[in-house]
N, C-alpha and C positions, 0 to 999 in steps of 0.2 A: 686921230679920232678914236681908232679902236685902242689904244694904249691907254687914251684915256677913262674909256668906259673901263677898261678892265682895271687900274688902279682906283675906278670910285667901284666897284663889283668886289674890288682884296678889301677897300677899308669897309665896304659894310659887312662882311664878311669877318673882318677883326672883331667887330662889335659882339659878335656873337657869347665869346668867353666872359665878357662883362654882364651880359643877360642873364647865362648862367650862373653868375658870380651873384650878380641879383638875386637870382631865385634860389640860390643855395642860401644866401646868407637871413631871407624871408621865412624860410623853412623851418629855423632852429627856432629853439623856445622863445616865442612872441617875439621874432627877428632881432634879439639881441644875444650875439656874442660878444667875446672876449673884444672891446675895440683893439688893445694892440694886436692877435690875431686877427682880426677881420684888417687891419691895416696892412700889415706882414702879406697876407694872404692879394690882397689887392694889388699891392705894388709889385709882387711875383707876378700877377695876370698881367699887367701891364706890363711889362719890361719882357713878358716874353709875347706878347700881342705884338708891340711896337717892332721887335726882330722880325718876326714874319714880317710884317706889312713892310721893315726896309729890305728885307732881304728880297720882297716881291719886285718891289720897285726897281733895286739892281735888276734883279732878271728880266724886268720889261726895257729898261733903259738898253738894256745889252742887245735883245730880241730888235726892238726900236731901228738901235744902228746899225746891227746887221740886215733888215729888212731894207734902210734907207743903200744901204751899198750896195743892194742885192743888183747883178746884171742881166741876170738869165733866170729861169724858172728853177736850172736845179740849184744857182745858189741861194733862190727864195724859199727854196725847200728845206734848205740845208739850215735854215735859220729855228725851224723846228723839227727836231729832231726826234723829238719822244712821239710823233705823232703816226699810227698805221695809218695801213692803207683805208681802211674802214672808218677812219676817225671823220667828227662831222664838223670839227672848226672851220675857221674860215680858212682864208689864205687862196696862193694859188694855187690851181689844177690847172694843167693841161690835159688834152685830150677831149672827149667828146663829153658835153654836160649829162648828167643820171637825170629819168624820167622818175 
């Protein structure tokens, strides 16, 4: 469930460059540029949009299977790695819950 919120959380999140790409391309003289630049320019957003969004995915599918094999709390830990002690994701904690 949580894998899945966060793969719809990366794609609206992709959306973002396209909005941009919108309002930059609204901006220029009474929103018409060059079509073949504005096309060129597009198909670059896109193709490096789509990378992120697959390259998110890899890393939630891999997170995913190491969570699903996890035995113990440190190897559910071990599944995120980048995350201090401070950090407020979810996941498991042991130990006593914060007030």
């Amino acid at each position: 469930m949580k894998a899945t919120i966060a793969v719809i959380g990366t794609l609206a999140a992709a959306l973002v460059p396209f909005a941009a790409l919108a309002q930059q391309d609204g901006a220029q003289a009474g929103g018409q540029g060059a079509p073949q630049q504005d096309k060129q320019r597009f198909e670059e957003v896109k193709q490096r949009t789509e990378q992120r969004i697959q390259d998110r995915i890899a890393d939630l599918q891999s997170r995913l299977t190491c969570v699903q094999n996890a035995q113990d709390p440190d190897a559910l830990r071990a599944c995120f790695p980048q995350r201090g002690a401070g950090s407020r994701g979810g996941g498991y904690r042991s130990g006593p819950k914060p007030q």
